[in-house]
PLY file of the C-alpha trace (Angstrom):
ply
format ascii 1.0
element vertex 68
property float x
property float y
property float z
element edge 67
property int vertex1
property int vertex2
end_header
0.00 0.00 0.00
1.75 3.19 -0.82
0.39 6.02 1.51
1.74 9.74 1.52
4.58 11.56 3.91
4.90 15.03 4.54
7.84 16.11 6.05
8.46 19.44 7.94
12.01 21.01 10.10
11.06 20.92 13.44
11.60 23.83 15.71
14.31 21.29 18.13
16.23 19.90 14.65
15.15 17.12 12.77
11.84 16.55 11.15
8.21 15.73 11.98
6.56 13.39 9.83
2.76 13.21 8.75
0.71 10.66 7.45
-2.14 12.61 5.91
-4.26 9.32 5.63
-4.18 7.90 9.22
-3.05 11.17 10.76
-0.27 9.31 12.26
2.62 11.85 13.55
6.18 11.12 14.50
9.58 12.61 14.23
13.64 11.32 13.15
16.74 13.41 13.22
17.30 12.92 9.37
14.50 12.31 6.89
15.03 8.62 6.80
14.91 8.36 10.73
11.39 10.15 10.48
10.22 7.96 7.48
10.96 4.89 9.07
9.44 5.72 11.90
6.62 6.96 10.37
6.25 3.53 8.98
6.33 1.97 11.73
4.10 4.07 13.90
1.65 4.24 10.61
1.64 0.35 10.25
0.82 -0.42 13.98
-1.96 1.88 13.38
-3.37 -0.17 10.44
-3.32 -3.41 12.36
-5.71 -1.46 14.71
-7.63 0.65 11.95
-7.61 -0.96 8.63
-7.86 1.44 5.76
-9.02 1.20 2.46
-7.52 3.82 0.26
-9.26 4.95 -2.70
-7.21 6.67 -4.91
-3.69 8.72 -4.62
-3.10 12.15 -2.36
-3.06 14.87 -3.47
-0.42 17.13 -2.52
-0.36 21.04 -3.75
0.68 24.56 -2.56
-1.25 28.03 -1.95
-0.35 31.50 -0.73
-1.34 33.34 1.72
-1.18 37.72 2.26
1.51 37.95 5.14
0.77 40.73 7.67
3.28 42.65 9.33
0 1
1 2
2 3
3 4
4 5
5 6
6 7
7 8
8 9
9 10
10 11
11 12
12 13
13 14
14 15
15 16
16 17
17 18
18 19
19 20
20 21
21 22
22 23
23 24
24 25
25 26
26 27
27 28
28 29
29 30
30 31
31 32
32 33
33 34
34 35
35 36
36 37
37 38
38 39
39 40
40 41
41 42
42 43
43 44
44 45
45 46
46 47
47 48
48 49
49 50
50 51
51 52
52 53
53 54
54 55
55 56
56 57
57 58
58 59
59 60
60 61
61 62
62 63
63 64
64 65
65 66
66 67
């Protein structure tokens, strides 16, 4: 099952992980750390929750005004 990661610096150093699917959240020192945690935190959560995916993410960008 291929399920989508987004990855984001966090504030300490290192990354957070997301799974936007299962909402499953973890964090590595180096983007593989986080992925392979977030693989294993996401596939204890599917022996729980099973999911049925129906079709790929999406993943896009916007803007926003900034305010000073």
């Amino acid at each position: 099952m291929e399920l989508s990661a987004v990855l984001t610096p966090a504030p300490e150093g290192g990354y957070v992980a997301v799974n936007p699917e299962t909402g499953t959240t973890t964090q590595g020192e180096t983007v593989e750390e986080a992925l392979n945690n977030l693989r294993e935190a996401t596939e204890l959560y599917l022996e729980e929750f099973p999911l049925s995916v129906s079709g790929r993410s999406l993943l896009t960008t916007f803007q926003v005004s900034a305010h000073a």
